[in-house]
C-alpha positions as CSV (number, residue, x, y, z in Angstrom):
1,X,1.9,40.7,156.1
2,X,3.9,37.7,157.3
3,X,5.2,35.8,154.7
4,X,5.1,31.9,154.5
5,X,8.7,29.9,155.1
6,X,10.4,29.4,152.3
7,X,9.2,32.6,150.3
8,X,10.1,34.1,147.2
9,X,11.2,37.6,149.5
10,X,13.2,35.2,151.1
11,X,14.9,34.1,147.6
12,X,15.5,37.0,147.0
13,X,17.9,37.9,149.2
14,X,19.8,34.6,148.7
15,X,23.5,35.5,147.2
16,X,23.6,35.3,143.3
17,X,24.3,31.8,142.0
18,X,25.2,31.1,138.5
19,X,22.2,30.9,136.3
20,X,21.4,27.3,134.7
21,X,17.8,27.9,134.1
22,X,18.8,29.7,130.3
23,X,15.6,28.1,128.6
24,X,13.4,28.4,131.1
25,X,14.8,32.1,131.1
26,X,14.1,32.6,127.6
27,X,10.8,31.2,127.6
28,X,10.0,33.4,129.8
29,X,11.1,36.6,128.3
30,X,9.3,35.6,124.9
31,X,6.1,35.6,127.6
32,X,6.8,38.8,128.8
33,X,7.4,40.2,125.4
34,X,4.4,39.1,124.2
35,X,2.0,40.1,127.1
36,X,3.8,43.4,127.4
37,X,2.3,44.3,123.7
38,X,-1.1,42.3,124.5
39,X,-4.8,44.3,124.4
40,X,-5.3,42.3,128.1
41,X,-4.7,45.5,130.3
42,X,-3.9,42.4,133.3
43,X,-1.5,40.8,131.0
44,X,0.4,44.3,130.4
45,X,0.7,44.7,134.0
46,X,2.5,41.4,134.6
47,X,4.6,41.5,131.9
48,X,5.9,44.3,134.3
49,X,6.4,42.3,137.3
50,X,7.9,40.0,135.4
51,X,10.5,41.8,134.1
52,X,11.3,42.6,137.3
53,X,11.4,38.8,138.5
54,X,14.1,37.7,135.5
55,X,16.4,40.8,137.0
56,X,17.0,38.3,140.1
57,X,19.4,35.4,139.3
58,X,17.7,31.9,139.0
59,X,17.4,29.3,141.9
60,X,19.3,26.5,142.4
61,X,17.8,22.8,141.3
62,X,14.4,22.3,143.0
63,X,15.0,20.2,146.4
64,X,10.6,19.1,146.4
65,X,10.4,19.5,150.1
66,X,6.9,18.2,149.6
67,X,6.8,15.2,147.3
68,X,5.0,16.9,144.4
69,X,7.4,16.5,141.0
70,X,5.8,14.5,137.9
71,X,8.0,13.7,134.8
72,X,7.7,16.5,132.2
73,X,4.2,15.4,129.8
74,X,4.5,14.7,126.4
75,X,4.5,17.9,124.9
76,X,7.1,17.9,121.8
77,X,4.2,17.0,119.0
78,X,1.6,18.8,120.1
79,X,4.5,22.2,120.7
80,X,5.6,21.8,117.3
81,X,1.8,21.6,115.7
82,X,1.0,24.5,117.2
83,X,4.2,27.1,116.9
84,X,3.4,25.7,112.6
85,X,0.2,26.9,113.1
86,X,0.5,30.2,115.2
87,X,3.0,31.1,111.9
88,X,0.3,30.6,109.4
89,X,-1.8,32.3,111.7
90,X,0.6,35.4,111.5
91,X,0.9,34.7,115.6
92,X,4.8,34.9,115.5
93,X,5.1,35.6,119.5
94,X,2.8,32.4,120.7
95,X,5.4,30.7,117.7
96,X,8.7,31.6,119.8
97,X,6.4,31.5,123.4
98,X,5.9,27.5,121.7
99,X,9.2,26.4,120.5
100,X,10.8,27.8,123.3
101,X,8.6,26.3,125.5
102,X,9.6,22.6,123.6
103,X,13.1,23.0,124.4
104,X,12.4,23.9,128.3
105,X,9.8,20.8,128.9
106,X,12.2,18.7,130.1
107,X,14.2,21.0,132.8
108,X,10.6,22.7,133.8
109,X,9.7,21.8,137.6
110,X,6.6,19.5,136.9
111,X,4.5,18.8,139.5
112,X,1.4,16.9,140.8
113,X,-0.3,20.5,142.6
114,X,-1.7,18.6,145.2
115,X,-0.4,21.3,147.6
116,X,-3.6,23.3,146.3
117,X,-5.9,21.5,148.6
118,X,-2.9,21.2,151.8
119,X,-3.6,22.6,155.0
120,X,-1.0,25.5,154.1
121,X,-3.5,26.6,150.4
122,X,-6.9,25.5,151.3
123,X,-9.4,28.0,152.9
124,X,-11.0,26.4,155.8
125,X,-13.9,26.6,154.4
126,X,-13.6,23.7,151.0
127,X,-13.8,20.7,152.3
128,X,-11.7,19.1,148.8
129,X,-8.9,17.5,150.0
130,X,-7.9,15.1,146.9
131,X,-7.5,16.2,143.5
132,X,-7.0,12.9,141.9
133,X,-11.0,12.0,142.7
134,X,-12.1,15.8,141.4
135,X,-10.4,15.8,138.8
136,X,-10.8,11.9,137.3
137,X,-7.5,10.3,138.2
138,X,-4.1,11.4,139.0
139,X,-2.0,12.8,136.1
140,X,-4.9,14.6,134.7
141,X,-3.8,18.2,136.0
142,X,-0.3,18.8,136.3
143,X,1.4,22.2,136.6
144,X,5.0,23.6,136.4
145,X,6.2,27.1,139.0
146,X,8.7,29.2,136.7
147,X,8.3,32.3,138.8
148,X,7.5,32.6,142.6
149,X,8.1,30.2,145.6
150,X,10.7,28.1,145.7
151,X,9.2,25.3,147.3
152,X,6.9,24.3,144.7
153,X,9.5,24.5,142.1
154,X,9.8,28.1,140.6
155,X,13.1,28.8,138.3
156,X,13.2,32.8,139.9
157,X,12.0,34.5,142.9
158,X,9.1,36.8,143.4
159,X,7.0,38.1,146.3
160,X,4.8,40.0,143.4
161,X,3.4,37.4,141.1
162,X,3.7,33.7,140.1
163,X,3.8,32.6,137.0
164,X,3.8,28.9,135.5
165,X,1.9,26.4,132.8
166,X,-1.4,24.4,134.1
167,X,-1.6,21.1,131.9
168,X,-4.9,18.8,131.5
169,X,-5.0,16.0,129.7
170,X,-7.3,15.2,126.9
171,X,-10.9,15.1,128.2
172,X,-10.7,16.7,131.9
173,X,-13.0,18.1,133.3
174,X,-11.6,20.8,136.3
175,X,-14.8,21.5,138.8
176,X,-15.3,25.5,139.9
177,X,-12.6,26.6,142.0
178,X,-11.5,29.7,142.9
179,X,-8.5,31.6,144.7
180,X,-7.6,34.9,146.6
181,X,-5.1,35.8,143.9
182,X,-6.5,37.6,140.9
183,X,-5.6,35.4,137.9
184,X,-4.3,36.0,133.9
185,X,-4.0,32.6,131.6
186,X,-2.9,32.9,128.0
187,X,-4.1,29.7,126.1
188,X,-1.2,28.0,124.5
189,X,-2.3,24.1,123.4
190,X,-6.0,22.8,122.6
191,X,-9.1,25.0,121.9
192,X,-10.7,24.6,125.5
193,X,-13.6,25.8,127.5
194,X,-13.6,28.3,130.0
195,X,-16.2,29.7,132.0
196,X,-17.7,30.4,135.9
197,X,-19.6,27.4,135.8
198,X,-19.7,24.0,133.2
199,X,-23.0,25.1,132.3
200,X,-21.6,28.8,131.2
201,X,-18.8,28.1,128.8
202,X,-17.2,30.0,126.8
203,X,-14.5,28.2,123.6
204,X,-10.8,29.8,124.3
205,X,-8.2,29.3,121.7
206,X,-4.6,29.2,121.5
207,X,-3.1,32.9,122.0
208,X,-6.2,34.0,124.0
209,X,-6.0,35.8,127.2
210,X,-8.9,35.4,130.1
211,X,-8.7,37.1,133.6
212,X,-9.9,36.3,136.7
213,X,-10.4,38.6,139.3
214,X,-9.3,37.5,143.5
215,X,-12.5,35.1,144.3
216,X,-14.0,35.0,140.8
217,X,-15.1,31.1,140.4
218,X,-14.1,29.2,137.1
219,X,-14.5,26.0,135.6
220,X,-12.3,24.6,132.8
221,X,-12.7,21.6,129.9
222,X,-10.2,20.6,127.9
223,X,-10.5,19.3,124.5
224,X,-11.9,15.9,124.0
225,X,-8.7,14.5,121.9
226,X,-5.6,16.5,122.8
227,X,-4.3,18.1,125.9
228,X,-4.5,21.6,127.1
229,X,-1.7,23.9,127.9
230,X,-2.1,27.3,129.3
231,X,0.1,30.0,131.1
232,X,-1.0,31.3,134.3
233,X,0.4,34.4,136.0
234,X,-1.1,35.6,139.5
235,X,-0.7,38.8,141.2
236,X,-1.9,40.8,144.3
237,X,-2.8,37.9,147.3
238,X,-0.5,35.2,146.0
239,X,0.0,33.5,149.2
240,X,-4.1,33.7,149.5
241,X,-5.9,30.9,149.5
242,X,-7.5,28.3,147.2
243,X,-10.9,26.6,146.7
244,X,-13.5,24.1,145.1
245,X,-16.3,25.7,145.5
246,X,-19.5,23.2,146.4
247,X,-22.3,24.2,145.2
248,X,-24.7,22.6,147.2
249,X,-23.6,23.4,150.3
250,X,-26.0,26.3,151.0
251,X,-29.1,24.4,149.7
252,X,-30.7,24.6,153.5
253,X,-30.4,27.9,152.8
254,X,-32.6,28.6,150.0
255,X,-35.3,31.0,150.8
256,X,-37.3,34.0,148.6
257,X,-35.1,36.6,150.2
258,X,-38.5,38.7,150.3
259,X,-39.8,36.1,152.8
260,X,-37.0,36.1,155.4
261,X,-38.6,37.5,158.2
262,X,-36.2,38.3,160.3
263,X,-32.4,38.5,158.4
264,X,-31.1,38.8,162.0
265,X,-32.6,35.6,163.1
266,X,-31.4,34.0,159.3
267,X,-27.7,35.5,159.4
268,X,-27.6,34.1,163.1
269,X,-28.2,30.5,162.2
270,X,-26.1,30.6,158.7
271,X,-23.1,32.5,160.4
272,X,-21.4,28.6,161.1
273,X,-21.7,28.3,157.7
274,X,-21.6,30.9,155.6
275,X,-18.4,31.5,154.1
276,X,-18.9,28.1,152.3
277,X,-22.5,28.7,151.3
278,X,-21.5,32.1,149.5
279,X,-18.7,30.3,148.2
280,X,-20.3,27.6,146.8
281,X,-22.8,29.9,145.1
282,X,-19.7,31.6,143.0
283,X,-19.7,35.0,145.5
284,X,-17.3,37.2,144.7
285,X,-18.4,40.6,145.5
286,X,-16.2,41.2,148.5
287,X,-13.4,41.5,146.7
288,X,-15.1,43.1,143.3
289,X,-16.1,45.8,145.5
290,X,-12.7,46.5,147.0
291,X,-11.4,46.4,144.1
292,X,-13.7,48.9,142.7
293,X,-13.0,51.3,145.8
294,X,-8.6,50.6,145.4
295,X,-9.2,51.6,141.6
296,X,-10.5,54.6,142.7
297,X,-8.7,56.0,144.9
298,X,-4.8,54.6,143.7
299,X,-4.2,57.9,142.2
300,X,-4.4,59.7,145.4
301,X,-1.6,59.7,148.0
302,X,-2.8,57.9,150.8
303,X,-5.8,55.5,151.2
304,X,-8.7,56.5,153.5
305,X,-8.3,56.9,157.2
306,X,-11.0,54.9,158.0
307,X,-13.4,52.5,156.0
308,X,-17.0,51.5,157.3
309,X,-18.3,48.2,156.4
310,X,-22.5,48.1,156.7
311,X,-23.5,44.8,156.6
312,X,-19.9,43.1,157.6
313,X,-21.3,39.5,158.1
314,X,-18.5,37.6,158.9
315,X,-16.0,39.7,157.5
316,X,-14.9,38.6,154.0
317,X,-15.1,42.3,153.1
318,X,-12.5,43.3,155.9
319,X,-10.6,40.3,155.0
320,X,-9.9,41.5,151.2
321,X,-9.4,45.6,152.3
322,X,-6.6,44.3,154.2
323,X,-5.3,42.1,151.4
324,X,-5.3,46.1,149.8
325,X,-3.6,47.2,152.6
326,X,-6.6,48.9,154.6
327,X,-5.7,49.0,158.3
328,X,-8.7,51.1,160.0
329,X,-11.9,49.4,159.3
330,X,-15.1,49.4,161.3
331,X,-18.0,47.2,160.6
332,X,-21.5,47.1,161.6
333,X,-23.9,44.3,160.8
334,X,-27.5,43.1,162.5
335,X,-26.3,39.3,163.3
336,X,-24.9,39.1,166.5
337,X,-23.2,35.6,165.6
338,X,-22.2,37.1,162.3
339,X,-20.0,39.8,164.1
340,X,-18.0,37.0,166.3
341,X,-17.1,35.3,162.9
342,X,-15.9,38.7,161.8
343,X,-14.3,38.8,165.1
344,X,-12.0,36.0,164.8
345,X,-10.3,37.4,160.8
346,X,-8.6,40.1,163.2
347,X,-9.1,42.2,160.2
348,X,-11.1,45.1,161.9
349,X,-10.3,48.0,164.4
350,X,-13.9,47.9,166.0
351,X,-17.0,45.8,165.9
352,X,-20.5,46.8,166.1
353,X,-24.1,45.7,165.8
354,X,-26.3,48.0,164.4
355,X,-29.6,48.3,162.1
356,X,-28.8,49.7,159.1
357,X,-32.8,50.9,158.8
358,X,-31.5,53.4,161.3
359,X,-29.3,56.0,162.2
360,X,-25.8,54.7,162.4
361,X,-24.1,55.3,165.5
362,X,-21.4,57.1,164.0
363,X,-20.4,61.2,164.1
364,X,-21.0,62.7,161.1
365,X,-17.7,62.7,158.6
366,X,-15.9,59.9,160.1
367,X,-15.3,57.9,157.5
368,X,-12.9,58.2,154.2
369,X,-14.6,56.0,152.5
370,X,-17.9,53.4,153.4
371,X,-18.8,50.3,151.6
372,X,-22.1,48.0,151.7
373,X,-21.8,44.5,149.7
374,X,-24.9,42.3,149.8
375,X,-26.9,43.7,152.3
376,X,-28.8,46.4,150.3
377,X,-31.9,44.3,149.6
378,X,-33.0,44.4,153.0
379,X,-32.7,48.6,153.0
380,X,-35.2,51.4,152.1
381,X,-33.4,53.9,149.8
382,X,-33.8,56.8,152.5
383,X,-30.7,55.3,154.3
384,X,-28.1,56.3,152.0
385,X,-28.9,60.5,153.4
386,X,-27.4,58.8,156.2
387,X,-24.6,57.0,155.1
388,X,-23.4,60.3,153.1
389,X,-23.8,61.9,156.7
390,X,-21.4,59.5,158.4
391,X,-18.6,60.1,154.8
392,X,-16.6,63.0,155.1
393,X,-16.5,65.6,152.0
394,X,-14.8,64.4,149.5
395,X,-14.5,60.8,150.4
């Protein structure tokens, strides 16, 4: 995978300088200390990475290339009110994750993230290009890189995982949005709510963990009268990319999917558009799936010679078995326009159209493994015989 200019592999290999990030250091090993022992199985597995990240020297000052830093946010009251109550609470790591956190505010790389919706982060598909008028004013969301790319601020290097503090101010309201990198936040500051959509929230209080999975939509409000402060740590596609998902922009869509006639005809005309639709509507499955099929199989030694997509559409399936490092992968689907947007992701060895109602043009036991997201509803049940016909034993 080519990495982006100015990476954290790149850091990495940058001679050792003398370390001046010491609280930022020791915030962060009172994180990992604390997630390593968590229940969050996600959590445990980044307190790994990260301990591998604070192995690597720190980085020298952050130079900004981009224009994003903000001043450090008021933090010192609201720190100390809560490490006093996580130690009545019996919560003695979010106490030390808090104090230390008060005496690292000020040297933390702050920043406006308006890089989220640059041409370099944003899929192609959200059309949300400033945060300030999302988000009800600039200042509302700031957040601070410790671990990770060195352009937008972090204190130590990593190709594996990013780690750094999201802050909203008292009252905001961040829309559904979702990214390619799979996603743990502890909740540090403010009893919030967290959900996939405003109207699905669920209340999240200091020293809770919540995951989201690569493409998983959430929505986030803070607390109407203080701010909210939250660790974030991503893993897997970190230089993926991010999105607001719009949630009307499949409404000339809407149809009883009983009543589609033809889905050829119907995937055809939505192929322009239907990364954005799917999007909007909080679709996911791609990379659940995959994820499914990588859990699977990790404790073998190699991953399948060849995967078969049914039903590719436009290839957001191919697109997230690569992101797993999947290299041969075939896909079929009915919509000719569908398959030339899967086309153009360079993500599969071979294209081709095909009706799943019958038999696939495929040798029997060709495949390692076969996956089918979305596309059963249009199937009778007899076709699966056939899909176990084109699987070899055992895969």
């Amino acid at each position: 995978m080519k990495r982006p200019s100015g990476s954290a592999y790149d850091d990495c290999k940058r001679p050792a300088i003398s370390d001046d990030n010491r609280f930022v250091r020791q915030l962060l090993q009172y994180v990992q200390d604390a997630w390593a022992e968590s229940a969050c199985v996600e959590a445990v597995r980044c307190a790994e990475l990260l301990g591998g990240a604070l192995a690597c020297p720190g980085l020298p000052s952050w130079q900004d290339p981009d224009g994003l830093r903000s001043p450090a946010p008021k933090l010192e009251d609201h720190l100390e009110e809560g490490a006093e109550h996580a130690e009545k609470t019996q919560d003695v790591k979010l106490a030390k994750i808090l104090r230390a956190l008060k005496d690292a505010n000020a040297t933390l790389p702050w920043k406006h993230p308006k890089h989220l919706v640059s041409a370099d982060l944003r899929a192609s598909h959200s059309k949300q290009t400033d945060l300030g008028t999302l988000l009800g004013g600039e200042g509302r969301f700031l957040s601070a890189m410790m671990v990770g790319n060195s352009r937008y601020g972090a204190n130590f290097p990593s190709d594996k995982l990013l780690v750094g503090l999201t802050y909203l101010s008292a009252g905001t309201r961040y829309p559904q949005h979702a990214h390619d990198a799979a996603e743990v936040y502890q909740m540090l500051l403010g009893v919030s709510r967290w959900g996939p959509t405003f109207e699905h929230l669920s209340v999240m209080s200091p020293g809770a963990f919540i995951f989201h999975p690569s493409a998983a939509p959430h929505a986030i409000c803070a607390p109407v009268d203080k701010p909210l402060l939250a660790i974030y740590a991503w893993t897997d596609n970190i230089n993926g990319k991010f999105w607001f998902c719009d949630c009307g922009a499949g409404n000339k869509y809407l149809i009883d999917i009983n009543k589609i006639a033809s889905p050829e005809d119907y995937y055809d005309k939505m192929a322009e558009d239907y990364e954005s639709v799917v999007r909007g509507w909080g679709y996911c499955m791609p990379e659940a799936a995959v994820d499914a099929l990588y859990a699977q199989q990790e404790g073998s030694q190699a991953v399948p010679e060849r995967v078969l997509d049914l039903g590719c559409g436009d290839g957001l399936v191919g697109c997230a078995l690569v992101a797993k490092g999947y290299a041969d992968i075939v896909g079929t689907d009915i919509s000719t326009k569908m398959l030339e947007k899967a086309r153009s992701r360079n993500c599969y060895s071979s294209l081709k159209k095909a009706d799943m109602q019958q038999t696939l043009p495929f040798d029997d036991g060709g495949f390692g493994a076969l996956l089918c997201v979305g596309t059963t509803t249009y199937l009778q049940p007899e076709v699966l015989r056939d899909w176990l016909r084109v699987v070899r034993k055992g895969g």
